[in-house]
VMD Tcl script that draws the C-alpha trace (Angstrom):
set ca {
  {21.65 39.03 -3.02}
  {19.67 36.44 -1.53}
  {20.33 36.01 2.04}
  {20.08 32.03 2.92}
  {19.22 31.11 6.17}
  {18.88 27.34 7.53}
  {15.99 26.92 10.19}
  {16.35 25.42 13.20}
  {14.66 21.97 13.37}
  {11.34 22.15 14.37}
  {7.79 19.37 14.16}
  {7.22 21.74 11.05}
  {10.85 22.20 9.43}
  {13.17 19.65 11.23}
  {12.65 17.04 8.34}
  {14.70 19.21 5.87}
  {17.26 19.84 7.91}
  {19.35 16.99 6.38}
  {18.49 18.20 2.92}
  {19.62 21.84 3.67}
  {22.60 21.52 1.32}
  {20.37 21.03 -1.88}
  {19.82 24.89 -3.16}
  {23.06 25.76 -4.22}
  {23.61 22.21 -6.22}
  {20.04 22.74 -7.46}
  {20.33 26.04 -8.64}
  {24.06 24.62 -10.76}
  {22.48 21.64 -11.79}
  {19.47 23.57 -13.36}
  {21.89 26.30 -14.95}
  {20.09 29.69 -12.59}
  {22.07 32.31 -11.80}
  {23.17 32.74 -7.95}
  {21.02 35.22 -6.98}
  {18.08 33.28 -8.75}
  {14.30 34.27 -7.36}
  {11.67 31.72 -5.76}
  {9.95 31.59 -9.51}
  {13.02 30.53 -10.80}
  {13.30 27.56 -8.82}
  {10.05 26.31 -8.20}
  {9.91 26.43 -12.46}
  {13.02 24.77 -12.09}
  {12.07 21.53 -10.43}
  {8.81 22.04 -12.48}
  {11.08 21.06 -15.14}
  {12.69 18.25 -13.87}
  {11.40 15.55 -16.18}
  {8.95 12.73 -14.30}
  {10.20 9.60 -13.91}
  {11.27 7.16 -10.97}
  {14.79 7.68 -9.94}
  {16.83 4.49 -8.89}
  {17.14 6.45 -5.34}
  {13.62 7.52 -4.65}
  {14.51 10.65 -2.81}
  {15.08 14.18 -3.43}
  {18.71 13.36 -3.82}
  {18.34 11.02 -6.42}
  {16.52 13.50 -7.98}
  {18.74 15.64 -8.14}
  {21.56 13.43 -9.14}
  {19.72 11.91 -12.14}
  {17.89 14.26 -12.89}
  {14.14 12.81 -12.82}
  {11.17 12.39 -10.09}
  {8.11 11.64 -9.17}
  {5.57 13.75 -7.27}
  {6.83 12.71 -4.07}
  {10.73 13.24 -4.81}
  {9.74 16.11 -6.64}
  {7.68 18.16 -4.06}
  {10.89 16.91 -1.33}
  {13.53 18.65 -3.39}
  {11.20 21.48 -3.84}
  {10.66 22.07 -0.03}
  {14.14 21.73 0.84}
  {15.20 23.98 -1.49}
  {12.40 26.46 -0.22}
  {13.15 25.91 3.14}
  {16.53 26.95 2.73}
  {16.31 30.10 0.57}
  {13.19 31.30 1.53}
  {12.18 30.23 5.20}
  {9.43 32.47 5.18}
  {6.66 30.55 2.68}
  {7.06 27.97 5.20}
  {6.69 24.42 2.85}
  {4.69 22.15 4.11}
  {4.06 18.99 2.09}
  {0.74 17.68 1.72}
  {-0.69 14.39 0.66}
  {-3.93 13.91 -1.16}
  {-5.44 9.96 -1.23}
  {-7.45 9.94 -4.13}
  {-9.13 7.69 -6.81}
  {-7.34 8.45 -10.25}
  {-9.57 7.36 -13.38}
  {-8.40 7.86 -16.87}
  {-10.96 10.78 -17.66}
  {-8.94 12.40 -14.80}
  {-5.72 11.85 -15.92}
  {-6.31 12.76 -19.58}
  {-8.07 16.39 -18.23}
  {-5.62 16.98 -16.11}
  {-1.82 15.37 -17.35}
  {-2.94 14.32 -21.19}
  {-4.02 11.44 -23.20}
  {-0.51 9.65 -22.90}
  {-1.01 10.26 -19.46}
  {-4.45 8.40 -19.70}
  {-3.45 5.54 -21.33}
  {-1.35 4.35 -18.27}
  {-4.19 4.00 -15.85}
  {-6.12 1.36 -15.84}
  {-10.09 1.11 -16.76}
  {-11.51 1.35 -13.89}
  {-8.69 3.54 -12.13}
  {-6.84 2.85 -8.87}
  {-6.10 4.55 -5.71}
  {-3.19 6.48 -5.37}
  {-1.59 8.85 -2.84}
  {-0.25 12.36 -4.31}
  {2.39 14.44 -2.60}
  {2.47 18.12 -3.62}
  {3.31 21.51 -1.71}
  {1.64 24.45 0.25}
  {3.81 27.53 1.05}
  {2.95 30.77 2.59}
  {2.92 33.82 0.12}
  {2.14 37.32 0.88}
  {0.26 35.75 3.77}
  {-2.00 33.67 1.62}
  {-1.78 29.93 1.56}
  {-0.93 28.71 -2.27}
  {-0.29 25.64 -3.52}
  {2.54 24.43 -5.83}
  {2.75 21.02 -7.69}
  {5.57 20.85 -9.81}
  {4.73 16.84 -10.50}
  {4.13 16.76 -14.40}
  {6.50 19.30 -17.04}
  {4.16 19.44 -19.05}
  {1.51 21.35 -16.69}
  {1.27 25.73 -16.68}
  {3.98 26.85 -14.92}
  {3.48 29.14 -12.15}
  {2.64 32.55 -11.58}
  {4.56 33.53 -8.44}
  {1.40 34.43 -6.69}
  {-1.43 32.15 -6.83}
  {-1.92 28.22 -6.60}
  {-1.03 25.67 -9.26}
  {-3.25 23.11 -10.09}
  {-2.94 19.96 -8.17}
  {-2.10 17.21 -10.78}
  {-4.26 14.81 -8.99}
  {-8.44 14.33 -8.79}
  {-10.20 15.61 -5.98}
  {-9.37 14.03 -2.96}
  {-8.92 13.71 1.02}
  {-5.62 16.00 1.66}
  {-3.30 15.07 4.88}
  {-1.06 17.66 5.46}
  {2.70 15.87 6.52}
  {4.38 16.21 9.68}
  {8.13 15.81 10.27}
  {8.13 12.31 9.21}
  {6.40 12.96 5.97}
  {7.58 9.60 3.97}
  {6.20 7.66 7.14}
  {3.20 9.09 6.91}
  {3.17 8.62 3.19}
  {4.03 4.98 3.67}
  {1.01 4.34 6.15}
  {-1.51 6.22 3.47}
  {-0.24 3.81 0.82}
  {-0.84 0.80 3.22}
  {-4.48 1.95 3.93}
  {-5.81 2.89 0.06}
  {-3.48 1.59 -2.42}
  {-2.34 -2.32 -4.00}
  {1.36 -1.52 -4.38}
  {1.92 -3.56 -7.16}
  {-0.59 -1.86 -9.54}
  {0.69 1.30 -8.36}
  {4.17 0.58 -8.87}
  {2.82 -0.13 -12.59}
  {1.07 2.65 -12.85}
  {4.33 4.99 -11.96}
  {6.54 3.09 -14.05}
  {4.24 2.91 -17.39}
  {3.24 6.70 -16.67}
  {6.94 7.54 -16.97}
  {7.11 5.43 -19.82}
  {3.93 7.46 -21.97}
  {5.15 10.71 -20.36}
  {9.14 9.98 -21.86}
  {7.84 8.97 -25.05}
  {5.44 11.83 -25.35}
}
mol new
graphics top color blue
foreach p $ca { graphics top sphere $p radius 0.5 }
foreach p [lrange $ca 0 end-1] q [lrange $ca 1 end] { graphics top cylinder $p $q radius 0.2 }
display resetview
């Protein structure tokens, strides 16, 4: 039986405090057992089809049942936080220009097709957690990308990159990223016809 235990808020864990509630209604909502392991639910929000929810936040996600990478990787942590203290999630933001060669190699040629020719900037959110004292990285973004292996990092969905690893205000911090490097507009395009190629795919 897994033992859950809620953290006290620290700079490192405070921000999912709030969210601390989320495992049990995660763990329903994706049909796991009770006792279900870290694998499970990290492939469980792995699942969670992309897509903006109409409340961009790990709630919404949950509610409707859809995300993006930053909703995505929130959910995720909170989750992780709560049932397994230990890997200590930290979320972690990579600014990075995304061309269509690296979205085909990397998501697919739907995938592609939604960024424009000559690419745009774009901040990624995605997860490190402690395991078996390593560092290993989870991005549970896109469905459609190899699950993981319970023991070694995913492959981040996004190009290479300058990585910013989030304090306890991580959607501040994401906020001031996308004011520095991106054109919201284009990127707000870019999510929404990316959801669109990914749902039809």
């Amino acid at each position: 039986m897994r033992t859950v235990v809620e953290p006290p808020p620290t700079a490192a864990t405070g921000r999912f405090v709030t969210l601390a509630a989320m495992l049990d209604p995660l763990i329903k909502r994706a049909g796991l057992p009770a006792d279900a392991s870290l694998a499970q639910v990290v492939e469980a929000v792995h699942r969670i089809p992309f897509g903006l929810p109409a409340d961009r936040s790990a709630h919404g996600t949950l509610e409707e049942w859809r995300g993006t990478c930053t909703t995505k990787h929130d959910l995720l942590a909170a989750a992780l936080e709560q049932g397994w203290p230990e890997t200590k999630p930290r979320l972690v933001h990579r600014v990075h220009l995304c061309t269509p060669d690296t979205a085909r190699e990397r998501i697919g040629e739907d995938a592609a097709q939604a960024v424009p020719e000559d690419g745009l900037w774009d901040v990624h959110r995605y997860l490190v957690v402690e395991i078996a004292g390593e560092r290993v990285a989870l991005d549970v973004t896109y469905p459609s990308t190899p699950g993981w292996d319970g023991a070694s990092s995913m492959r981040v969905a996004a190009g290479e990159g300058a990585d910013h690893e989030a304090g306890p205000d991580a959607d501040r911090e994401l906020r001031v990223l996308e004011a520095a490097h991106c054109d919201p507009r284009s990127r707000e395009r870019f999510i929404s016809a990316l959801s669109a190629s990914l749902a039809a795919a």
